[in-house]
Legacy VTK file of the C-alpha trace (Angstrom):
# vtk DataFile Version 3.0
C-alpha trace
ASCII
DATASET POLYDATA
POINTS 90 float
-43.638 -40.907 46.328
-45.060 -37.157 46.034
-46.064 -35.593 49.145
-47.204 -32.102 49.746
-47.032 -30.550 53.431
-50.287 -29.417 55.029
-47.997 -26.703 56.719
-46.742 -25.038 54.117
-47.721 -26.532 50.823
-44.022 -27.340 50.045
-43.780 -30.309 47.228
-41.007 -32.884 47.611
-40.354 -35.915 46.533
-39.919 -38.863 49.229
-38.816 -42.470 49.030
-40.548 -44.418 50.950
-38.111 -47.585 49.812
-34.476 -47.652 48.739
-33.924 -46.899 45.032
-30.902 -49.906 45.402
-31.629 -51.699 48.205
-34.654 -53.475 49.679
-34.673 -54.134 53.303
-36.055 -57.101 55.469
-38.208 -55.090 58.498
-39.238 -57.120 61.435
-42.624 -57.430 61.975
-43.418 -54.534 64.487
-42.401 -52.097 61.575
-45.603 -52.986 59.263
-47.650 -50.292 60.178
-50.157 -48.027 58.225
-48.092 -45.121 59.123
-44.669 -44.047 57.543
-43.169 -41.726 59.542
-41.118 -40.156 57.008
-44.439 -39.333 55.162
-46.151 -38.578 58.186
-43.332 -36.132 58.902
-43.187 -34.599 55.753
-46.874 -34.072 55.890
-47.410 -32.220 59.544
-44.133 -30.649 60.200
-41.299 -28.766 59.053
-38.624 -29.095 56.025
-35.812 -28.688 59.425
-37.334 -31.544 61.216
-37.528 -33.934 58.279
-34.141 -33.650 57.142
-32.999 -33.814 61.536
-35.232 -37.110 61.511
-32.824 -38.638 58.555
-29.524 -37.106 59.087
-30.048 -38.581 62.660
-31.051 -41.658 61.472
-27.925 -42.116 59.273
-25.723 -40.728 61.625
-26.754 -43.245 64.120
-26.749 -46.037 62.001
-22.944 -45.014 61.188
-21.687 -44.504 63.982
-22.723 -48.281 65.565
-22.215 -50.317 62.521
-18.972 -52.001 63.466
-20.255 -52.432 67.133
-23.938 -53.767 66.174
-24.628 -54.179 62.592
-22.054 -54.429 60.544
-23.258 -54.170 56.918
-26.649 -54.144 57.678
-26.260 -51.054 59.111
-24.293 -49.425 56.472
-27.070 -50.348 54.241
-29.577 -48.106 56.824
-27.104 -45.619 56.756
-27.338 -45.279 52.839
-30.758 -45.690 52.897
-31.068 -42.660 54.771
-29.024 -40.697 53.025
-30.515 -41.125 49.861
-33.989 -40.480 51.361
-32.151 -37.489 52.641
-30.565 -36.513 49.118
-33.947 -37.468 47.621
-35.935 -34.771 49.925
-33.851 -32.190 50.225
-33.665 -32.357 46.136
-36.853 -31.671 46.247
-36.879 -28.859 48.228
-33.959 -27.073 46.538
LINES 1 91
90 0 1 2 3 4 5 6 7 8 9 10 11 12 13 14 15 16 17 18 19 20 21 22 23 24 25 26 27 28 29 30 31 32 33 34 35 36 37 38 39 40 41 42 43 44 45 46 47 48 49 50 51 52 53 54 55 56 57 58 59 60 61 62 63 64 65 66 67 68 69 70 71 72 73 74 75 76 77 78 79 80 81 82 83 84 85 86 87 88 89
């Protein structure tokens, strides 16, 4: 997915889903708002890559107390959203 920021017109690419991975989400994800894009789109390059480094971070630091594989999986899937945006910024 393309997204431009209203802030300051910066072009990135964002994945919305994993490239190699698709994920179950509960039911009180489905939204109409993506906060990734809704990030991208009203705030700053630094808080969007925060948002997923903190997300992977988290998810790696509790997998072997919570999740297990599942949330290795998150983890990944962060950090190729993260790889993915900050690509396109670079």
């Amino acid at each position: 997915m393309s997204i431009t920021c209203k802030k300051c017109s910066t072009y990135a690419e964002v994945l919305v889903e994993s490239e190699t991975r698709k994920m179950d989400k509960p039911v009180h994800y489905a939204t109409d708002i993506d906060p990734i894009q809704y990030l991208t789109a009203n705030t700053n390059e630094l808080e969007v890559i925060g948002f997923l480094r903190g997300n992977a971070i988290k998810y790696l630091t509790r997998f072997d107390k919570k999740g297990g594989l599942q949330d290795l999986d998150k983890a990944m899937d962060y950090v190729q959203k993260l790889r993915s945006f900050y690509g396109g910024i670079n």
